[in-house]
C-alpha positions in Angstrom: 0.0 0.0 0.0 1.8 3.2 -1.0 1.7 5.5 2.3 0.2 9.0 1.9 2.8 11.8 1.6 3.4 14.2 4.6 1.2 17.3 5.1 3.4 20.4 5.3 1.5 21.9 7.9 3.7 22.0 11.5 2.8 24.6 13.4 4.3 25.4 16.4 3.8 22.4 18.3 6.3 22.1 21.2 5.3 20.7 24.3 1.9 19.1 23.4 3.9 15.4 23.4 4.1 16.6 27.0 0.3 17.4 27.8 -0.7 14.1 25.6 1.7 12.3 28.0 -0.5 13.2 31.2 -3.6 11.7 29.5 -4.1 8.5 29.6 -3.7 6.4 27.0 -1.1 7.6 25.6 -1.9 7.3 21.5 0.4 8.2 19.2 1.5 7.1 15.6 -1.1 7.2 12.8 -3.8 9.4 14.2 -7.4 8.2 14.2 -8.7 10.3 11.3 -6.0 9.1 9.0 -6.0 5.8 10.1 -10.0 5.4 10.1 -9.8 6.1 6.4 -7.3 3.5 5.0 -8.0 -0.3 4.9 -7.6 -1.8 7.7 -5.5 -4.6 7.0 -2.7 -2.3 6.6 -2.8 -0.7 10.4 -0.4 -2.7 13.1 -1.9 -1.5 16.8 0.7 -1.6 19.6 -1.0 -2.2 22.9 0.8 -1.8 26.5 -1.1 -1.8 29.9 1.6 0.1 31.9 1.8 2.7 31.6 -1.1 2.8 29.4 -0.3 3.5 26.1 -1.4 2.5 22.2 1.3 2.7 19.1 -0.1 3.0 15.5 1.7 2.8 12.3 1.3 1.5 8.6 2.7 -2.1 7.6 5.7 -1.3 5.6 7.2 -4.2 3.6 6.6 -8.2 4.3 6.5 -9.4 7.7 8.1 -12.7 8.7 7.2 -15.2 11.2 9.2 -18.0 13.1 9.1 -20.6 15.3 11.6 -23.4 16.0 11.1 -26.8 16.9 13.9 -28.3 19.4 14.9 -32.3 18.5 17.6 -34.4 20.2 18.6 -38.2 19.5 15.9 -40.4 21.9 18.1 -43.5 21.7 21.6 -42.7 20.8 24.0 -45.5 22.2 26.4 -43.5 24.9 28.6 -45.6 27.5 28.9 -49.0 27.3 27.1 -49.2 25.0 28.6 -47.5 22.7 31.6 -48.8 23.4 29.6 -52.3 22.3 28.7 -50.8 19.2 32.3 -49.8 18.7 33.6 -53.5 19.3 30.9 -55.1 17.2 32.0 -53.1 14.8 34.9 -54.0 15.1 34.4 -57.9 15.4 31.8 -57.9 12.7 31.5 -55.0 10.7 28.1 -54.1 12.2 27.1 -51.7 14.9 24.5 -51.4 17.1 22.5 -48.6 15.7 19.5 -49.2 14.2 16.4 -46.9 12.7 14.7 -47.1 16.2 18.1 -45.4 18.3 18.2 -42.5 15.7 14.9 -41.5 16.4 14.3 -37.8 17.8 12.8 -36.8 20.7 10.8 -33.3 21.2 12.7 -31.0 23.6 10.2 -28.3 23.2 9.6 -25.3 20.8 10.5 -22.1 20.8 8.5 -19.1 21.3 7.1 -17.4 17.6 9.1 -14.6 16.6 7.9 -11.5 14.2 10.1 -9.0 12.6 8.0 -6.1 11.1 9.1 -2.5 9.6 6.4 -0.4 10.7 6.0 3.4 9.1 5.4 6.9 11.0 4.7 9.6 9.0 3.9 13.3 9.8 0.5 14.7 8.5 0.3 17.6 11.2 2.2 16.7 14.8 6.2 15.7 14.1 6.3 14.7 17.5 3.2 12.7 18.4 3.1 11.3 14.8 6.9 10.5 14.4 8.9 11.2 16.9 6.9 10.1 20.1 5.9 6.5 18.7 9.6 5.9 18.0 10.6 6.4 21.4 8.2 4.4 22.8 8.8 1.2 20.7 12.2 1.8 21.8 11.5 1.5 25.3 9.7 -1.6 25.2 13.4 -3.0 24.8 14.8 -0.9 28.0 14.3 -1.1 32.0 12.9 1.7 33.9 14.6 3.3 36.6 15.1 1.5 40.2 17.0 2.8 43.2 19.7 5.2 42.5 22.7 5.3 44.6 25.9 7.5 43.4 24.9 8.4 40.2 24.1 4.6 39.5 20.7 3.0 39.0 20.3 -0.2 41.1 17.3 -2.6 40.6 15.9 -1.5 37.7 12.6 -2.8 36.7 12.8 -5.4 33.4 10.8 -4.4 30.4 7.7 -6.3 29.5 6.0 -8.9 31.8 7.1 -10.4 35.0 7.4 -14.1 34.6 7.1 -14.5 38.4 3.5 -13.2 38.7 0.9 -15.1 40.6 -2.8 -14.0 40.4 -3.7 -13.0 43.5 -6.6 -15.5 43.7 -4.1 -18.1 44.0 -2.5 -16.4 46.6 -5.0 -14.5 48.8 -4.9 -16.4 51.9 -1.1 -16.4 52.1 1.5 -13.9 53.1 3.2 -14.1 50.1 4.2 -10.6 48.9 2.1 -9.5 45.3 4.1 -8.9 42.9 3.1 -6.4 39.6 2.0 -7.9 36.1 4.5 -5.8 34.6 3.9 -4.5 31.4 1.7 -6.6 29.4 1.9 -5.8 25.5 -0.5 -6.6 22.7 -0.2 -7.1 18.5 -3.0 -6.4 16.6 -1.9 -7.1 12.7 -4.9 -5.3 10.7 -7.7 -8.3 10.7 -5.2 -10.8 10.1 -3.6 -11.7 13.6 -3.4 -11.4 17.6 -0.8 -12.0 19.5 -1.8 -10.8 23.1 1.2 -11.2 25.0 4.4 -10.5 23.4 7.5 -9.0 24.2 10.3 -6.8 22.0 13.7 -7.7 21.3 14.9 -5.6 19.4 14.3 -2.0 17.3 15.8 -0.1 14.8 15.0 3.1 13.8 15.7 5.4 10.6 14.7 9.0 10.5 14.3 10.3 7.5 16.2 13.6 6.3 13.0 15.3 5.6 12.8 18.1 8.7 10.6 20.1 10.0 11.5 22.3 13.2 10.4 19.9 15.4 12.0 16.9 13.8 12.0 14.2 11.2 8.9 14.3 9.0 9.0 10.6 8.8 10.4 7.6 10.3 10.6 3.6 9.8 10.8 0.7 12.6 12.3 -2.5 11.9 10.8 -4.2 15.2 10.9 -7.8 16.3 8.4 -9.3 18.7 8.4 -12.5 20.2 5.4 -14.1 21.9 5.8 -14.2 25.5 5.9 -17.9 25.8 5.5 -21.1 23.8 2.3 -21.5 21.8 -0.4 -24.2 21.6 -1.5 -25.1 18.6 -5.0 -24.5 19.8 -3.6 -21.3 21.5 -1.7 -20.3 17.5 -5.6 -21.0 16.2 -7.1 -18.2 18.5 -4.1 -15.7 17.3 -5.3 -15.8 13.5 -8.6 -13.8 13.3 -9.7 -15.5 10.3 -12.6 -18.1 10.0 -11.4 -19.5 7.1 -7.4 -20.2 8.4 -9.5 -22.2 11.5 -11.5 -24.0 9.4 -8.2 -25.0 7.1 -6.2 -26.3 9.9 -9.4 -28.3 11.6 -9.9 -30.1 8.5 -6.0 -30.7 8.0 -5.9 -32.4 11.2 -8.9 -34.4 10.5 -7.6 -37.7 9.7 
């Protein structure tokens, strides 16, 4: 989808990323009356519960998925017995490995991994527009501060959720401390996909050399997300939106 071209009208505009900041959500990116009139297949939405916060941009460029399957040997001959193996070999020309001790065994698999390039462009506010959903993308990667002692920071406070969190249902009767959800961080791909907890590993940015005072005009984020933990295949179903994708990978496991 070719993105629309930047408005040229800036105005003087410092200090309202400041007064957006104090309401809450935070939304910046593609604004809602741009974005409300393109399809929307071709709008990524950024979700994060803390602080609250919601990042728009265009899909710029393919996307790719991964996810890794982890195999290891289930019989493969080790101590004495593959010292046997060596000495039958040796004796007789045959070993002891057969079809059956090559066989693999599942280890696990590995969370899915997304790498997108996500486009900001400017139509009236450089910073809300450009500039302000670059930073926070970028901080989704970073701790926030923790004790300081010294000039140093001490404890800081991981980025994205706490694996350690225990609904306090489980634990209301107990004296265990309660510990915060951290950040939890949401994917919504136009109508095509959910991925409702993730967590960023990495972002790079490119500012364009188009200026206005306040900044770059435009911007592109090559961002990769990872789901937050292993998926099901029941739980990869519920991410894709589509009707049609369910029914196509019901029937394929029909025997």
């Amino acid at each position: 989808m070719p993105i629309l071209s930047s408005s040229t009208k800036f105005g003087s505009i410092g200090g309202i990323i400041n007064a957006v900041r104090n309401v809450l959500p935070i939304n910046v990116g593609v604004p809602e009356s741009i974005a409300s009139n393109q399809p929307p297949q071709y709008i990524v939405k950024i979700t994060v519960s803390d602080p609250k916060m919601m990042v728009t941009a265009f899909i710029q460029d393919k996307f790719v998925f991964n996810v890794q399957s982890d195999w290891e040997d289930a019989g493969s001959l080790e101590g004495i017995l593959a010292g046997l193996s060596d000495a039958s070999q040796f004796l007789t020309g045959h070993t002891l490995v057969s079809t059956m001790t090559t066989r693999r065994k599942w280890r696990g698999s590995s969370p899915i991994t997304l790498t997108m390039k996500l486009k900001f462009e400017a139509f009236e506010d450089v910073e809300k527009e450009v500039i302000a959903p670059c930073e926070q993308l970028q901080s989704l990667v970073l701790p926030s501060a923790g004790l300081k002692a010294g000039g140093e920071q001490f404890f800081v406070i991981p980025p994205g959720p706490n694996p350690f969190y225990i609904p306090q249902n489980f634990i209301k009767n107990s004296k265990m401390p309660v510990f915060s959800k951290g950040q939890e961080i949401r994917i919504d791909i136009g109508n095509f996909i959910t991925f409702k907890s993730i967590v960023v590993s990495s972002v790079e940015v490119s500012f364009e050399s188009r200026m206005a005072e306040e900044g770059p005009v435009g911007a592109e984020a090559l961002v990769t997300f990872q789901t937050y933990e292993m998926l099901t295949k029941e739980r990869l179903l519920e991410a894709y939106k589509g009707v049609g994708n369910a029914t196509r990978i019901t029937e394929a496991q029909t025997p």
